[in-house]
N, C-alpha and C positions, 0 to 999 in steps of 0.2 A: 843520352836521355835528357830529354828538355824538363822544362818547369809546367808545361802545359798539364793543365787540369780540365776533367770533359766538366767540371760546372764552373768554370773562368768562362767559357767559350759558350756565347749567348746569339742564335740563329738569328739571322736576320726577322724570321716570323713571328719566333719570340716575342724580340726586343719590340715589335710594331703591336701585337698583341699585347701585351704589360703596357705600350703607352697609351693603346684606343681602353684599356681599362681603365688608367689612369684617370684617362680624359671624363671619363663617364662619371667615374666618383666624383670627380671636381663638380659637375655638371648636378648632379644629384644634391650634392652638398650645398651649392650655392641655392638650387630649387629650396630645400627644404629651410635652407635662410631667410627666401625668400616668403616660403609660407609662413614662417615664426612671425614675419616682421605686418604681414596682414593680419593675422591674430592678435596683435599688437595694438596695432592699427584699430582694427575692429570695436577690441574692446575700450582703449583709452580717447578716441574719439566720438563712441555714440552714433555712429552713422545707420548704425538698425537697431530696430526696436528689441527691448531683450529680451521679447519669448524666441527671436530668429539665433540671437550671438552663440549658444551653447551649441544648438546642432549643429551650426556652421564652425563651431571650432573642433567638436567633435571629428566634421566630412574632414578638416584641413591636419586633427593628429593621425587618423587611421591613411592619411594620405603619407604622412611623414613617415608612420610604422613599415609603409608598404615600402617605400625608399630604403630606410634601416634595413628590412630584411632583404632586399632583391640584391642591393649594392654593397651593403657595408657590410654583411653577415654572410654574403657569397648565395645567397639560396637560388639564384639564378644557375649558378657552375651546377655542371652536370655529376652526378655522386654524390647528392646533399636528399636526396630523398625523405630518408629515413629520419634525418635533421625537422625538414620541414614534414613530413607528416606528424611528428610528433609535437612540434609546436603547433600545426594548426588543429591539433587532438585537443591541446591544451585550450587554444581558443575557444573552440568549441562547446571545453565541459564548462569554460568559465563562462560565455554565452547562456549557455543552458543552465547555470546555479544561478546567474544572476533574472533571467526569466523564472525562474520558480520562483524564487525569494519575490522578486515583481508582481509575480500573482499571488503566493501565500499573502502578502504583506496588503496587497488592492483590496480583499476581500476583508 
């Protein structure tokens, strides 16, 4: 009897799968660097007038939020359903409390 263990022993499909995963996080990670660093940009230099700065840093966090959760949080991988319906439950209600309060508050 050898030392072989079946989780030492990593398929060749595997090992190609966990690197094209890999590759993706890095790729993601450096995007969402790269969005920090125009928000940055954006704001410490003045280049738009500031009724434009806030929504357009707003479009550049819910683009990073979407990265976090597709890449970094797996919600992409298959059997995360119930994961993601319930946080975007979450979004939703927080969505819809923050629209009421927006209108209780308008009037």
């Amino acid at each position: 009897m050898g030392n072989t263990n079946s989780n030492e022993k990593v398929n060749p499909f595997q090992k190609q799968k966990n690197k094209e995963e890999m590759k993706r996080q890095l790729i993601s990670f450096a995007l969402m660097i790269i969005l920090t660093l125009i928000a940055f940009a954006i704001v410490a230099t003045g280049v738009m007038q500031k009724i434009y700065v806030i929504p357009v840093l707003v479009i550049l966090a819910v683009i990073q939020v979407a990265f976090q959760f597709y890449y970094f949080m797996h919600m992409k991988d298959k059997d995360h359903g119930m994961p993601a319906t319930i946080i975007y439950g979450g979004v939703w209600a927080a969505l819809l409390t923050l629209a009421g309060l927006g209108v209780v508050s308008w009037w």
